[in-house]
C-alpha positions as CSV (number, residue, x, y, z in Angstrom):
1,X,95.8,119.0,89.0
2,X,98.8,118.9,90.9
3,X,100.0,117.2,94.2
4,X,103.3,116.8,95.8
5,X,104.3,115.9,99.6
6,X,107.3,115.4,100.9
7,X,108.5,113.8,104.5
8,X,112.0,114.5,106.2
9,X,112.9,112.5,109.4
10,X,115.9,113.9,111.5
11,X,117.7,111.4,113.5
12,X,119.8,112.6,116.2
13,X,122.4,110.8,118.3
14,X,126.0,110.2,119.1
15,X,127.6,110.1,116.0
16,X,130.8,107.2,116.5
17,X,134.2,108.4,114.4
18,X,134.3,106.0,112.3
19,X,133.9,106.0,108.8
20,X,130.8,105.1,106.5
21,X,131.9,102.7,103.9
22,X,133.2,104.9,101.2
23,X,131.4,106.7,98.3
24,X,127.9,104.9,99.7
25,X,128.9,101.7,98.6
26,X,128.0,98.4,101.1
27,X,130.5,95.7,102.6
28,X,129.8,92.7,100.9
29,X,129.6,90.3,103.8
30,X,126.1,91.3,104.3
31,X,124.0,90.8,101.6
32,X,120.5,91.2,101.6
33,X,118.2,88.1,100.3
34,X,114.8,88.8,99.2
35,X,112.8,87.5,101.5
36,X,109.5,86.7,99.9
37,X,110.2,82.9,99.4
38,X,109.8,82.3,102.7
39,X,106.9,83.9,103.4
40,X,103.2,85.1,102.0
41,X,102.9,88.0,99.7
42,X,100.4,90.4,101.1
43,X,97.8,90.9,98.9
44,X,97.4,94.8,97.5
45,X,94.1,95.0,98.6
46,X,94.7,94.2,102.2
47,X,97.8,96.6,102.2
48,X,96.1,99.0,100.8
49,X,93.1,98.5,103.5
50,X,95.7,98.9,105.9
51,X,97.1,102.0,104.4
52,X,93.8,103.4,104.6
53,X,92.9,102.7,108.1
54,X,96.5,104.8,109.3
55,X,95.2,107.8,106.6
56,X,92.2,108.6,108.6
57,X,93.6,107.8,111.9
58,X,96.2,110.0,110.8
59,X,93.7,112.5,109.6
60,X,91.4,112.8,112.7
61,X,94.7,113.4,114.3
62,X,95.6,116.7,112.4
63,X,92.3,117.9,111.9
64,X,91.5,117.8,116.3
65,X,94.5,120.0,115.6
66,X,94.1,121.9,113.1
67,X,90.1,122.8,113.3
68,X,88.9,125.1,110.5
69,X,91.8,124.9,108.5
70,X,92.9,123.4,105.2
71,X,94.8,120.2,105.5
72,X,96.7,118.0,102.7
73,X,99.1,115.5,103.4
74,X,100.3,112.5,101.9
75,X,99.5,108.9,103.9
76,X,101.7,106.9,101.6
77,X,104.8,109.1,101.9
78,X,104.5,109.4,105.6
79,X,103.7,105.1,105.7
80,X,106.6,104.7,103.6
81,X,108.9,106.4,105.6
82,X,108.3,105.1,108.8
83,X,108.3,101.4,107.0
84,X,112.1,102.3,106.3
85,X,112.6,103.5,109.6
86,X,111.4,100.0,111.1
87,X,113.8,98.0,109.2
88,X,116.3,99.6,111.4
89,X,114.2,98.9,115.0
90,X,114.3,96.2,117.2
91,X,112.0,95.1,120.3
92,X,109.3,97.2,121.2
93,X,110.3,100.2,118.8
94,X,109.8,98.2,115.9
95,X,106.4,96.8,117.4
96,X,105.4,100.7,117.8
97,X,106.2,101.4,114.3
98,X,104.2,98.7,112.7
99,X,101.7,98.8,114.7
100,X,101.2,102.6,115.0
101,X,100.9,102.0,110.9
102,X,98.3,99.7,112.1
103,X,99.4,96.4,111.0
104,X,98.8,93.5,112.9
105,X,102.1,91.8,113.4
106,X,100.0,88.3,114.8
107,X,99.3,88.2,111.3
108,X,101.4,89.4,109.3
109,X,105.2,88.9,109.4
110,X,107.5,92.2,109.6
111,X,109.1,90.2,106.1
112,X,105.9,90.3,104.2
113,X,104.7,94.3,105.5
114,X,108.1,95.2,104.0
115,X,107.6,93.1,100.5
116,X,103.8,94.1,100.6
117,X,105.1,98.1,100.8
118,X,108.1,96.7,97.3
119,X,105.6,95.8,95.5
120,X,103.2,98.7,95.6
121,X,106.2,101.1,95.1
122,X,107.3,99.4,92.5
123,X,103.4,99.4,90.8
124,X,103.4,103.6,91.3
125,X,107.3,103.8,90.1
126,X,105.9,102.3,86.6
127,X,105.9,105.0,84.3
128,X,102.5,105.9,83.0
129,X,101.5,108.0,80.1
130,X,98.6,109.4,81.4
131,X,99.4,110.0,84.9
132,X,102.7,111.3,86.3
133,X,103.4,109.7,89.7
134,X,107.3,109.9,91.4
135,X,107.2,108.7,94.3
136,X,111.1,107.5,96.0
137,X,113.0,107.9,99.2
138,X,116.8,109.6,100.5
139,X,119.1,108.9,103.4
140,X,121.5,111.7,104.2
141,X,124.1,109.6,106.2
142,X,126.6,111.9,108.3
143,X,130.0,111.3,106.8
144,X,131.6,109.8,110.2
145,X,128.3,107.7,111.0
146,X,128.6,104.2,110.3
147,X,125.5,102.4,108.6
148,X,125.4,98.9,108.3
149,X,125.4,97.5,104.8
150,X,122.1,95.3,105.5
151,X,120.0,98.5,106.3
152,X,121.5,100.1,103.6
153,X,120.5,97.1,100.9
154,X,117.6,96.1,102.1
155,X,116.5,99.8,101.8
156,X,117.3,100.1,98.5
157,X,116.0,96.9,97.4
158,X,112.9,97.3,99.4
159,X,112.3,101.1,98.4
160,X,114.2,102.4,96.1
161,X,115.8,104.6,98.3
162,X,118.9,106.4,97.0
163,X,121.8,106.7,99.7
164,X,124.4,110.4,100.3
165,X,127.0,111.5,102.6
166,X,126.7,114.8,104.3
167,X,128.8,116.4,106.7
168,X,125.9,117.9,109.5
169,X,128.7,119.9,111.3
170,X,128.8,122.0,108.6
171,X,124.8,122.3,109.0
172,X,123.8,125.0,106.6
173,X,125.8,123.0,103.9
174,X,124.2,120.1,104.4
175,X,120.9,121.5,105.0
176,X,121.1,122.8,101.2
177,X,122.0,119.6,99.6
178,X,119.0,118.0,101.0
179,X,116.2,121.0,100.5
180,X,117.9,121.1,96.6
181,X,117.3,117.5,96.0
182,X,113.9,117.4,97.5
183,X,113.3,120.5,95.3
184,X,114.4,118.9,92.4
185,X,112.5,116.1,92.9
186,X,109.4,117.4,93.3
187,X,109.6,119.9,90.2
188,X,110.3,122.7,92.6
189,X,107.1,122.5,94.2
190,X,108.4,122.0,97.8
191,X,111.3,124.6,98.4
192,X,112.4,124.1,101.6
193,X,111.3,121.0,103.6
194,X,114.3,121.3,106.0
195,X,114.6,124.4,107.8
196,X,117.1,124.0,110.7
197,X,119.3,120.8,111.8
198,X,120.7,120.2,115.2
199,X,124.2,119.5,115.7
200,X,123.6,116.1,116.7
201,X,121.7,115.0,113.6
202,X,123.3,111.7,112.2
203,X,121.3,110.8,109.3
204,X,118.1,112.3,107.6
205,X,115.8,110.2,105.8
206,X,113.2,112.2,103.1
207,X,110.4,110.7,101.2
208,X,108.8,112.7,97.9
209,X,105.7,112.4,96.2
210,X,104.5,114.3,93.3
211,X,101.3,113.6,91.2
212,X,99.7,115.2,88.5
213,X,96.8,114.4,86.9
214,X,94.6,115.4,84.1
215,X,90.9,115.1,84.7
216,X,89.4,113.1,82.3
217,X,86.6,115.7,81.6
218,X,88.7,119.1,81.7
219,X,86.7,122.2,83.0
220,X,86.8,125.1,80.2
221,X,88.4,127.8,81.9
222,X,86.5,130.4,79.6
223,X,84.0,129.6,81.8
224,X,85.4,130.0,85.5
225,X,83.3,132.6,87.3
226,X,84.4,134.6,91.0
227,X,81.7,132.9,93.2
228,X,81.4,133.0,97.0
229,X,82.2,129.8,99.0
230,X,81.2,129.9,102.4
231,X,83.4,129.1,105.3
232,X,80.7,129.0,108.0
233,X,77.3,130.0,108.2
234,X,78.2,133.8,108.4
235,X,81.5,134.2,106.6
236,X,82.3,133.8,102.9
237,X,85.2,134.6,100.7
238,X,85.0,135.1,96.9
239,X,87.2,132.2,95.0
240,X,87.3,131.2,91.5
241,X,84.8,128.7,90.6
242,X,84.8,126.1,87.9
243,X,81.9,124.6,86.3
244,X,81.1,122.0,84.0
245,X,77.6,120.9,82.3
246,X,75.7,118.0,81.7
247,X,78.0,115.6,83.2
248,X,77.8,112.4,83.9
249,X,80.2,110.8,86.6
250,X,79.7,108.3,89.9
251,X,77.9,109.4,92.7
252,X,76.2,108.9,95.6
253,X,74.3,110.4,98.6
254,X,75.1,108.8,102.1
255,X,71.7,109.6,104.0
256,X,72.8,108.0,106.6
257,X,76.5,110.4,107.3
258,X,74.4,113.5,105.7
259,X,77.0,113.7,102.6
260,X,77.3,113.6,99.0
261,X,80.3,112.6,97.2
262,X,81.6,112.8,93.4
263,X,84.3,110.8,91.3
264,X,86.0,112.8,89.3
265,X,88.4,110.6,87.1
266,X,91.9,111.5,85.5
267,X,93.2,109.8,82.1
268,X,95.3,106.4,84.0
269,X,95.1,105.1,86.8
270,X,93.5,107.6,89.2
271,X,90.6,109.2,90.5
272,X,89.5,112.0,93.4
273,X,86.9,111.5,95.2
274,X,84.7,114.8,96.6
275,X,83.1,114.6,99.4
276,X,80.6,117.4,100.7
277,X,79.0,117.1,103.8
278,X,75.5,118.8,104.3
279,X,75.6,122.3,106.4
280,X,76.9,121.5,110.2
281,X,77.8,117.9,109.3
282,X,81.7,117.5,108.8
283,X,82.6,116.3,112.1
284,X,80.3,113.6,111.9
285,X,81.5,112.6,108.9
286,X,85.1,113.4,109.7
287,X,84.0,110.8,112.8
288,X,82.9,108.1,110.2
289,X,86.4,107.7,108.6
290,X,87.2,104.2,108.4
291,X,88.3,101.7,105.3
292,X,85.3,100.1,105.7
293,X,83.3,103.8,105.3
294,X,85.4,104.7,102.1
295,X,84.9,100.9,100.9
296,X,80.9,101.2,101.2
297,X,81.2,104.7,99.4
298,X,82.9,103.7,96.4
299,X,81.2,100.4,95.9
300,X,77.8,102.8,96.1
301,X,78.9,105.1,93.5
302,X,77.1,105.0,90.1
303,X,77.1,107.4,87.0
304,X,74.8,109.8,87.5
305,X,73.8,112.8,85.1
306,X,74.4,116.1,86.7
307,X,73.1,119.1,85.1
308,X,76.0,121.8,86.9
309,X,79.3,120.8,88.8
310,X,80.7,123.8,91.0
311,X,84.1,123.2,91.9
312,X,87.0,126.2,93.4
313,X,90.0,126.6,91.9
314,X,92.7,126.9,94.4
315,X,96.2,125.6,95.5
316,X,96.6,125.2,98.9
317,X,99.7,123.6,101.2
318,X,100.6,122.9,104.8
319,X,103.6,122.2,107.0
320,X,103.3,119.3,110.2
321,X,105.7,118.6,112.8
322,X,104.6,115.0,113.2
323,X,106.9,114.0,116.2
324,X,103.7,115.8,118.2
325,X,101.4,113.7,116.1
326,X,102.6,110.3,115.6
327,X,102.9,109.6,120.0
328,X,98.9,109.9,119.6
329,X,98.9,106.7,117.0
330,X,100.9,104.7,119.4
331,X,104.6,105.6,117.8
332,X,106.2,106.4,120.5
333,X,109.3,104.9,122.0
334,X,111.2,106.0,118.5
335,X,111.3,109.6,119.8
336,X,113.0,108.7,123.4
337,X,116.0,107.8,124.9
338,X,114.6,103.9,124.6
339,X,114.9,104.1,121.0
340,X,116.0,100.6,119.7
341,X,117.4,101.7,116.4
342,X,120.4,99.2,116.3
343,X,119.5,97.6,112.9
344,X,120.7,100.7,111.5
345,X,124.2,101.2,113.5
346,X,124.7,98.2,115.5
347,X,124.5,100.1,118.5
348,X,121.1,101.7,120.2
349,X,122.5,105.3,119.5
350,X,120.2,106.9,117.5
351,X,116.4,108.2,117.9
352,X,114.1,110.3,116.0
353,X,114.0,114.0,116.6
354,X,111.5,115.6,114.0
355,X,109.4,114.3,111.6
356,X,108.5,117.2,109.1
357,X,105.7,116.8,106.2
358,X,104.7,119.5,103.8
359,X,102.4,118.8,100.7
360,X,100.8,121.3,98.3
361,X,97.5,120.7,96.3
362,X,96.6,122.4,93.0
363,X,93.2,122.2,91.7
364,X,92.5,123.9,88.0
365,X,91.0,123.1,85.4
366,X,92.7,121.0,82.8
367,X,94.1,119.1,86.3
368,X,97.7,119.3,85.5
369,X,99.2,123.0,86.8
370,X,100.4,124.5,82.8
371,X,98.6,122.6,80.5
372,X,95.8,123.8,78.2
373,X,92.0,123.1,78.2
374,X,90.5,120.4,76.2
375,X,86.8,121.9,76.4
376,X,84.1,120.1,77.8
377,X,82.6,117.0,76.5
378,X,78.6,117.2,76.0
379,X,76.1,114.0,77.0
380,X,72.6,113.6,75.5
381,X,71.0,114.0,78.3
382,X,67.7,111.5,78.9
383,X,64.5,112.9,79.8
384,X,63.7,110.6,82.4
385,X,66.6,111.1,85.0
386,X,66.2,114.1,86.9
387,X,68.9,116.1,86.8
388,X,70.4,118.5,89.7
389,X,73.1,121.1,90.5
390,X,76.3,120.1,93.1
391,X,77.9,122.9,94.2
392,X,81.5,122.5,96.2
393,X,80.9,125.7,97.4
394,X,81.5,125.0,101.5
395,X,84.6,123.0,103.0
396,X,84.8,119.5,101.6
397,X,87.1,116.1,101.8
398,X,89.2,114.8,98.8
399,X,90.8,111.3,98.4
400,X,92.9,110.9,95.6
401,X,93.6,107.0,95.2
402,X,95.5,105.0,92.9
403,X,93.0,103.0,90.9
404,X,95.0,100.0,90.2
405,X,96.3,99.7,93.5
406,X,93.5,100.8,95.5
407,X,95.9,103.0,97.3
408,X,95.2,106.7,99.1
409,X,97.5,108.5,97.3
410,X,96.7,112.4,99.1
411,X,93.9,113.5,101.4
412,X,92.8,116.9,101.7
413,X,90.2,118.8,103.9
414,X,89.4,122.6,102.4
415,X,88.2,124.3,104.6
416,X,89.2,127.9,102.5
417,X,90.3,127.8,99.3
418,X,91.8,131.0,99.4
């Protein structure tokens, strides 16, 4: 099972002829010093809390408008980004920023949001044998544009992110170097995530995430049937179908939301989370999202047999403008004329023009996109727990999280797996 978003910011502005310091290396009479002595670390569970609560906000958002259609995006990649855009705001574009990510800046210091954001990069950047998560961040700085060497360290030290010179007068040049390093980063999964720049682009900042997982309990594709999965109450298509016996996995049954959901877990640190909604009930589930919600869910879930797991095959992706999404959450000021973005240039001549996203999810059977099936592991089965049938077979919500982290790694809504 495969999933990979990746986020491209355009900055636009006057560029200043002067020249960047050369071959992206920093003046040395700013040097960034870490900052987390002074202050509180955030603890990974209230970050990730936090995360959580700008996921859904940021989901009820695209799916008002999107309605009946698939949606996958990436909440950490799009979090992450903006985090690095706010270490180059001042005043009340910074405040949006934060805030629109929906921390509370009466309580925790811009310092410690920034170190909180370090350390869980740094957690997911760990290379794992099971799980294969690359997650990192790119600014392409127009060659005449001036950064100032604290931006540039502290967003390297802070996340990783790699720094390159590009000349955006030459625009389809430059728009190539960046779509071939996204596309190399993300396996060649995400081909073009810039199609067009303006002329007065200065700097573009991309985030990448790629995941892929192996379930833990592999589906045996011997096995996967055409079935009909039901888009409405009058309209099917035919998709392939997965199934898998006599499993036992976490689960519960919210009666009070009218849905079911099922853990499915990968080998590492990760898990997905189904979530199927009885007939007529999404948007009142969709209404429900809230950490608190997902936190009740997954302290409710325990293994439960299940005599027949129905689940589609399919890859799906999508493409979001966000600069029409993000006013809605309060981030605003970044994409007007008022844009304070002088902790990046020393001067308040730069704003944010687009903010483009594009993930792909692939669901099959093994979890990972090429690799083969391991078959399917058999449980004795007790007597005295009744066993049912789940079927997937209608549109339904997937989390992927970080286990370790407690993190919302992806969230999908499919709606048509075809």
């Amino acid at each position: 099972m495969a999933f990979i978003a990746a986020l491209g910011l355009l900055m636009a502005g006057i560029c200043p002829a002067v020249l960047c310091f050369p071959n992206g290396t920093l003046g040395r009479d700013t040097l960034f010093h870490e900052e987390q002595d002074n202050g509180t670390q955030m603890d990974s569970l209230t970050l990730a809390s936090i995360n959580t609560d700008f996921a859904f906000g940021l989901y009820k958002k695209l799916a008002l408008k999107n309605p009946d259609q698939n949606i996958v995006f990436s909440p950490l990649s799009i979090s992450a980004a903006l985090a690095i855009v706010s270490l180059g705001a001042k005043g009340n574009t910074l405040q949006e920023i934060l805030e629109g990510l929906r921390f509370n800046l009466t309580e925790t210091p811009e310092a410690d949001i920034h170190q909180g954001f370090r350390q869980l990069l740094n957690i997911l950047s760990q290379p794992g044998e099971e799980e294969q998560i690359n997650i990192g961040s790119a600014m392409f700085i127009e060659k005449s544009l001036q950064i100032l060497a604290e931006f540039q360290e502290k967003t390297r030290t802070l996340y990783q992110a790699e720094a390159f010179t590009a000349d955006f007068q030459q625009a389809d040049e430059a728009r190539k170097f960046i779509n071939d390093y996204v596309r190399k980063e993300t396996q060649g999964k995400i081909q073009e995530l810039i199609s067009d720049l303006d002329e007065t682009t200065c700097m573009v900042l991309v985030n990448y995430i790629h995941f892929k997982g192996k379930w833990k309990m592999p589906f045996n594709p011997r096995v996967t049937f055409n079935s009909k999965f039901y888009l409405d109450e009058k309209r099917s298509v035919k998709v392939p179908m997965m199934k898998i016996e006599d499993l036992t996995t976490p689960y519960f049954r919210d009666e009070e939301l009218s849905c079911i959901m099922v853990e499915l877990k990968y080998t590492g640190n990760a898990s997905a989370l189904f979530i199927l909604p009885d007939l007529g009930k999404m948007q009142q589930v969709e209404a429900s999202l809230q950490p608190e919600t997902l936190r009740k869910w997954k302290d409710s879930l325990r293994p439960r047999e299940i005599d027949v797991l129905y689940l589609p095959k399919f890859s799906i992706s999508t493409d979001y403008s966000l600069e029409d999404v993000l006013p809605e959450l309060g981030i605003m000021e970044v994409f007007s004329k008022q844009a304070d973005l002088s902790r990046i240039t020393g001067t308040k001549n730069l704003s944010v023009s687009q903010v483009v996203h594009k993930a792909m999810l692939n669901v099959a059977e093994t979890g990972t996109e090429a690799a083969a099936a391991t078959g399917i592991k058999v449980v004795f089965r007790s007597g005295s727990i009744p066993t049912m049938t789940v079927r997937f077979d209608r549109p339904f919500l997937m989390v992927v999280s970080h286990t370790g982290v407690q993190t919302v790694l992806f969230m999908a809504k499919v709606t048509n797996p075809k």
